[in-house]
C-alpha positions in Angstrom: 80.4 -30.5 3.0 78.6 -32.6 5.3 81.6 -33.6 7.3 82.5 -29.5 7.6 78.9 -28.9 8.7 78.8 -31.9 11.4 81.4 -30.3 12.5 80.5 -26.9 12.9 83.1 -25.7 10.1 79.8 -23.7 8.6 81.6 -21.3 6.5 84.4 -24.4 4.8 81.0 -26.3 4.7 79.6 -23.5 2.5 82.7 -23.3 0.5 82.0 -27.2 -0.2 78.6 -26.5 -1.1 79.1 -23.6 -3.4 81.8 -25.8 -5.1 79.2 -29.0 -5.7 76.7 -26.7 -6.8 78.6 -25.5 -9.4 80.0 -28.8 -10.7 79.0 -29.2 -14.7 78.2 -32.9 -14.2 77.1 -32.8 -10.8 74.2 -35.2 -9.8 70.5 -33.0 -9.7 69.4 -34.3 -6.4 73.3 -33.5 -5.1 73.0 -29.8 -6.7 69.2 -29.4 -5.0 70.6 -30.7 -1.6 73.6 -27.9 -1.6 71.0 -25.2 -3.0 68.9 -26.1 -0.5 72.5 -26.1 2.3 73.2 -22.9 0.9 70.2 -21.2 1.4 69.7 -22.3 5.1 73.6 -21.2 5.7 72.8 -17.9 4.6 69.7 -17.5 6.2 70.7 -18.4 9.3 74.9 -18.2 9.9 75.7 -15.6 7.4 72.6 -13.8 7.6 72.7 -12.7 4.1 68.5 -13.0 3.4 68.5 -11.6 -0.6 71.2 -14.5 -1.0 69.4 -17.2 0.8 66.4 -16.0 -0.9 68.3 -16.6 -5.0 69.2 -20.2 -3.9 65.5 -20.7 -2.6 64.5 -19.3 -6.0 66.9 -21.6 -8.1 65.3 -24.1 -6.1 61.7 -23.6 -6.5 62.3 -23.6 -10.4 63.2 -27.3 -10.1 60.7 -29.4 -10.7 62.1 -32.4 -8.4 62.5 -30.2 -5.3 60.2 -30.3 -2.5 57.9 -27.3 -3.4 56.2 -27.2 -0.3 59.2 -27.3 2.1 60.7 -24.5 -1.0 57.8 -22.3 -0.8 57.7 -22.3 3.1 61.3 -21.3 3.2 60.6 -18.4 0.3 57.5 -17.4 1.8 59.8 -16.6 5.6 62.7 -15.4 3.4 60.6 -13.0 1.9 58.4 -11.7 5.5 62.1 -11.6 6.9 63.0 -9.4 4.0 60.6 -7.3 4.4 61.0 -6.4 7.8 64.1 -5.6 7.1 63.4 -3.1 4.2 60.4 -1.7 6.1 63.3 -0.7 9.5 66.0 1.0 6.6 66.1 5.0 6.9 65.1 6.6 4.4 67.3 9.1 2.7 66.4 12.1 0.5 
């Protein structure tokens, strides 16, 4: 994953990510680091905000993460979102 990213293969390196993230016996600080890869990938290559925002959430309910750098990221996630649900028409 960090070979794909490095090289600017964003969406294999997402692939990779989601895969290690999803591993059974996968290491906790490896699972954080590719919640945490996910969420910036979708925040800012895939654009998908409610997405980024679940993986910030999974995030913030682990106690080893960094809650401050978690709660910033949330905290723009959910501005961002809202922006972009205040801009949607409104149909009747």
């Amino acid at each position: 994953a960090w070979l794909r990213r490095r090289a600017r293969r964003v969406h294999e390196a997402a692939a990779a990510w989601r895969e290690l993230a999803a591993l059974p016996r996968c290491a906790a600080s490896l699972r954080r680091e590719a919640k945490e890869a996910l969420a910036i990938h979708y925040e800012h290559r895939s654009k998908n905000l409610q997405v980024a925002h679940q993986h910030a959430l999974d995030l913030l309910s682990d106690l080893d993460a960094n809650q401050v750098r978690v709660r910033h990221r949330l905290d723009r996630l959910e501005r961002k979102l809202a922006r972009y649900t205040a801009t949607l028409p409104i149909h009747d």
